[in-house]
C-alpha positions as CSV (number, residue, x, y, z in Angstrom):
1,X,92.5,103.0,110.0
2,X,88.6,102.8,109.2
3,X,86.9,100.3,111.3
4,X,84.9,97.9,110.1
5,X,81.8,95.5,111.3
6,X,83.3,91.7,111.6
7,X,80.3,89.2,111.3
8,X,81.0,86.5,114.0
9,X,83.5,83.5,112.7
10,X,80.5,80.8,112.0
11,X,78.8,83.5,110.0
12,X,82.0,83.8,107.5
13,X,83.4,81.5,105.1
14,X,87.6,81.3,104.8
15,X,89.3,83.8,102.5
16,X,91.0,82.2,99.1
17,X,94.5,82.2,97.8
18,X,93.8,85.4,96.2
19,X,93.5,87.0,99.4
20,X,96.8,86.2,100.7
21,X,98.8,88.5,101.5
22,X,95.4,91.5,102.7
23,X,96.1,93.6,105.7
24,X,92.3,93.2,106.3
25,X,92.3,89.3,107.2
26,X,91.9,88.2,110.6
27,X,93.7,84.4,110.4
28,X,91.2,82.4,107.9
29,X,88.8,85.0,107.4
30,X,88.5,88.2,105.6
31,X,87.5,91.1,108.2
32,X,85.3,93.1,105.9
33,X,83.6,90.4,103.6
34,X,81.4,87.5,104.9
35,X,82.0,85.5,101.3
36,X,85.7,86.6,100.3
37,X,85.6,84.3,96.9
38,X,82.8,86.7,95.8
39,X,85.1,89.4,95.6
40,X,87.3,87.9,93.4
41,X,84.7,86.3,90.8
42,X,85.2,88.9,88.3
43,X,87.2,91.3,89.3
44,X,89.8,91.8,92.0
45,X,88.7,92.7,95.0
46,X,87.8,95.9,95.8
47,X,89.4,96.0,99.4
48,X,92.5,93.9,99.0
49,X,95.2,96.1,100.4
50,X,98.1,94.2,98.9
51,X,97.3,95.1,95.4
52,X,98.2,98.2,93.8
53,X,95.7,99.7,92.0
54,X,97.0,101.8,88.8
55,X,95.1,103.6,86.6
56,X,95.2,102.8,82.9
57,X,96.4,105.7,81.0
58,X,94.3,105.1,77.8
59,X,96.1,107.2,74.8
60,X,93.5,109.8,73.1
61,X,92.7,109.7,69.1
62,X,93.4,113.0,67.6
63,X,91.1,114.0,65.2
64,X,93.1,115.6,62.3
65,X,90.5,118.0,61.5
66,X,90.4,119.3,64.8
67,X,94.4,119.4,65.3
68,X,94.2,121.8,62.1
69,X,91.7,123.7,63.4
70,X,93.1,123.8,66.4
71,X,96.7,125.0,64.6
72,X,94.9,127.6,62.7
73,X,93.3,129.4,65.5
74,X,96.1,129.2,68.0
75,X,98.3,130.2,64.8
């Protein structure tokens, strides 16, 4: 497992409910992110080990023209 640098403890601010649950918390406080609730602002964040990330599969437009195009030559 990749080390990381922990700030000391009165340098870091608690982790939030969202972060319940991280491999990467050390009691209260988040070992890789001085201001946890940052992370979690707009997006989830980015280290949280107990989310699973998935990729969205995002279905692709098919041009007719193309498809036919694509018939003809390939016959």
């Amino acid at each position: 497992m990749k080390q990381y640098h922990v700030p000391k403890e009165e340098q870091r601010f608690p982790i939030v409910q969202q972060c319940a649950g991280c491999g990467l918390r050390e009691g209260n406080f988040c070992s890789v992110y001085r201001f946890p609730e940052s992370k979690w602002t707009q997006q989830p964040c980015p280290m949280a080990t107990h989310l699973k990330k998935s990729a969205e599969l995002k279905e692709k437009a098919l041009d007719p023209l193309k498809a036919s195009k694509r018939k003809m030559r390939n016959g």
